[in-house]
C-alpha positions in Angstrom: -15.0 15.1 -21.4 -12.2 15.8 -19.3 -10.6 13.0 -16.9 -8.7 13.1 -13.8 -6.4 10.8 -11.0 -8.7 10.1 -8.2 -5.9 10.9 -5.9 -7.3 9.4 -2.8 -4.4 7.8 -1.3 -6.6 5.6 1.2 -8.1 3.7 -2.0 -6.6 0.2 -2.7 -7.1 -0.5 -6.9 -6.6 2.4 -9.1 -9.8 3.5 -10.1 -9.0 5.2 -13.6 -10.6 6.1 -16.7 -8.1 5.0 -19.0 -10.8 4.2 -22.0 -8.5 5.2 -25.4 -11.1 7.6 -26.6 -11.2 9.6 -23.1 -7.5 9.6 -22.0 -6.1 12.7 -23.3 -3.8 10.9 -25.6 -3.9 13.7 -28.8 -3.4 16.5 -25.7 -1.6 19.0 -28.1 0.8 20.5 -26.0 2.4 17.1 -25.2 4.0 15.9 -28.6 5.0 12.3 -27.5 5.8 10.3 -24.3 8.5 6.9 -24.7 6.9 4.2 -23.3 8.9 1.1 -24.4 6.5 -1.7 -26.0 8.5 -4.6 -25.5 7.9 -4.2 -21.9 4.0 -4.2 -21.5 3.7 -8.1 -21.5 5.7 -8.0 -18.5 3.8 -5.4 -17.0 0.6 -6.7 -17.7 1.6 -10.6 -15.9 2.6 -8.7 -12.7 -0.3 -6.5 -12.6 -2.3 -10.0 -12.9 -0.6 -11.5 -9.6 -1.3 -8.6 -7.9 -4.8 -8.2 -9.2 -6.3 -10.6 -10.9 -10.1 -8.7 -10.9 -8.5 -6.1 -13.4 -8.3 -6.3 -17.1 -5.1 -6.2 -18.7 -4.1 -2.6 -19.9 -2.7 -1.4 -23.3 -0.3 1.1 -24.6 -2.4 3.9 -25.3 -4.5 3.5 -21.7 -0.7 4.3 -20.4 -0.2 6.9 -22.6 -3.6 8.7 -21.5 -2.2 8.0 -17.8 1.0 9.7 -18.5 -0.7 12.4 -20.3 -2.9 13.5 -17.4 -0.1 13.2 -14.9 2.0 16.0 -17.7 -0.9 17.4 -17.6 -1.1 18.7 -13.8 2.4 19.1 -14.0 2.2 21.7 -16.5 -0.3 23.5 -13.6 2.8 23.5 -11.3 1.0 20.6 -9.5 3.5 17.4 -8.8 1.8 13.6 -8.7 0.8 12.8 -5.1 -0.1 9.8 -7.1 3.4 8.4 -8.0 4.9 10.3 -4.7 2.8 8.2 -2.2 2.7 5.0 -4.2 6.4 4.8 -4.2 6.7 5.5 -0.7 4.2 2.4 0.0 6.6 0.4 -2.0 9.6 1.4 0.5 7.5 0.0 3.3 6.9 -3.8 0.9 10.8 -3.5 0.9 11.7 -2.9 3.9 9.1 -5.5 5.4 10.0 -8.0 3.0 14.0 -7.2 4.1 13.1 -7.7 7.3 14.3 -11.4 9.1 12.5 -9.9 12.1 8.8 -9.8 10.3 9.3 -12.5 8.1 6.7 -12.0 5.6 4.3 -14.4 4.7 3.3 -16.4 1.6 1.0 -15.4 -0.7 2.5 -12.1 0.0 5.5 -12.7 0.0 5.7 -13.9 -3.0 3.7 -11.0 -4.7 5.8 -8.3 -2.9 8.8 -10.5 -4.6 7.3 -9.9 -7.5 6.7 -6.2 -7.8 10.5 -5.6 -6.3 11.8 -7.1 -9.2 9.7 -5.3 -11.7 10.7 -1.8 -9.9 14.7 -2.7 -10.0 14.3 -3.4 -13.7 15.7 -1.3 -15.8 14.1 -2.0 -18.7 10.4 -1.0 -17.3 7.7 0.8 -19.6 8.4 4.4 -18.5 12.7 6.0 -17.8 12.3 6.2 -14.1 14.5 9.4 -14.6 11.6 10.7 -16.9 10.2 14.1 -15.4 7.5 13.8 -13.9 5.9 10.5 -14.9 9.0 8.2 -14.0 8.4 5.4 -12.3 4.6 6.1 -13.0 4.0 2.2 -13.7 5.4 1.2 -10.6 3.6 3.3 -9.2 0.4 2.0 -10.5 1.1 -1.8 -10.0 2.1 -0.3 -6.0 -1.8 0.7 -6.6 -3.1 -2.3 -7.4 -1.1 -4.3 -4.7 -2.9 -2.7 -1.9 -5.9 -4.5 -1.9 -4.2 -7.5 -1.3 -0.9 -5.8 1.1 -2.8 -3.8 2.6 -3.4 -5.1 6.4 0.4 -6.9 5.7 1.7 -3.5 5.7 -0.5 -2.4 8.3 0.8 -5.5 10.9 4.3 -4.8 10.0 4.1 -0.8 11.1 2.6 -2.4 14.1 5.8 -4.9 14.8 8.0 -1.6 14.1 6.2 0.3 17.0 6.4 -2.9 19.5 9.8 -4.0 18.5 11.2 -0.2 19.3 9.0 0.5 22.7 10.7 -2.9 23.3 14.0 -1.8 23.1 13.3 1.3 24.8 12.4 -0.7 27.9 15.1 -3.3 27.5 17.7 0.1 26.8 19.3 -1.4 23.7 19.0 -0.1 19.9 15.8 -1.6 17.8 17.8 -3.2 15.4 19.5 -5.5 18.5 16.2 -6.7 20.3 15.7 -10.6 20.1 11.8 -9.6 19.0 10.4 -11.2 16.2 6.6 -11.8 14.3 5.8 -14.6 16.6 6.4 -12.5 20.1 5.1 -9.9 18.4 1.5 -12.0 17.3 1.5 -13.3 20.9 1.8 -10.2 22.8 -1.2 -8.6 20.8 -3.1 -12.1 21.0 -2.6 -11.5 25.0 -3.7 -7.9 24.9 -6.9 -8.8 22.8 -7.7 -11.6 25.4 -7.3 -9.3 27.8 -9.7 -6.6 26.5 -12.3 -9.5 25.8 -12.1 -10.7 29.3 -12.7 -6.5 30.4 -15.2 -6.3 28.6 -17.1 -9.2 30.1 -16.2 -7.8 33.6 -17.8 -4.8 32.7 -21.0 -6.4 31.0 -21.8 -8.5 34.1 -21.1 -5.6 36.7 -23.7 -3.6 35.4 -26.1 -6.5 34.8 -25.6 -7.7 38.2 -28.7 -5.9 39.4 -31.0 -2.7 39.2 -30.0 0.8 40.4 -32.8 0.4 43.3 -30.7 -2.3 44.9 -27.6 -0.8 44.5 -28.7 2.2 46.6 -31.3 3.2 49.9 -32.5 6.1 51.2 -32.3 6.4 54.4 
């Protein structure tokens, strides 16, 4: 039975089918992929900090991965797959780089983590490899989400204050004094402020019934 990515790219864990038996991994036209063994183990312990719900993945599950990545290559389709991923990654980086944001433990920690295993060399898959390089960081990206997920989301947020910021103060984004803490307090503010709206609203219109509000004269 055939097997595809699920390449819905607002899904946190990678959902894949990578049973041995199902993978693809005698496809004929693709006579051998180089995934270097040694560096599983390695693999496997970051994927575990990052997700600790998912079971540990062997060399052939990779191998059916890669296979059905060559796969919709050979249609003249590239991976959205490894193409979004990566660009999820850039946003960990540049979050984690930031002294502004200042990233938080547990996540910190985990982002720390996957950084290192992406600027190794010695990773399961030649990041130069076409078309599946950098596949495996790609996948533990994946399985980072769950956890990263609103992290990332509260640091595009900072981004967008910290630059209307300096718009109104007229000096570049990278010199405004702004960091998490204003940032958390000026969104605290404006969720006080909505609550406190919302109450204004709820008591004008249960302050009495439409017959006393009007007379016909």
């Amino acid at each position: 039975m055939p097997t595809k990515l699920d390449f819905d790219f607002n899904r946190s864990v990678a959902r894949l089918d990578t049973s041995a038996s199902r993978s693809g991994i005698f496809t004929p036209e693709i006579a051998s992929i180089e995934i270097n063994e040694q560096a599983l183990p390695r693999f496997n312990a970051v994927a575990l900090s990052l997700a600790p719900e998912l079971k540990p993945m062997d060399l052939d599950q990779i191998a059916g991965v890669c296979r059905r990545v060559l796969r919709a290559a050979a249609k003249g389709a590239e991976s959205p797959f490894i193409k979004v991923r990566l660009r999820r990654a850039a946003e960990m980086r540049a979050a984690l780089a930031d002294s502004g944001w200042s990233m938080e433990t547990p996540a910190c920690d985990r982002v720390r983590e996957l950084v290192a295993y992406m600027d190794d060399p010695a990773g399961l898959l030649p990041d130069d490899a076409p078309m599946i390089g950098r596949l495996d960081e790609a996948l533990l990206v994946d399985m980072a989400m769950d956890g990263l997920r609103a992290e990332l989301d509260n640091y595009a947020d900072f981004c967008r204050y910290r630059h209307s910021e300096a718009l109104r103060l007229g000096v570049p984004p990278e010199s405004a004094n702004i960091d998490r803490a204003q940032w958390f307090e000026e969104r605290e503010q404006e969720r006080r402020l909505e609550q406190q709206l919302r109450r204004v609203r709820g008591s004008t219109y249960a302050s009495g019934s439409m017959e006393h509000a009007f007379r016909v004269c």
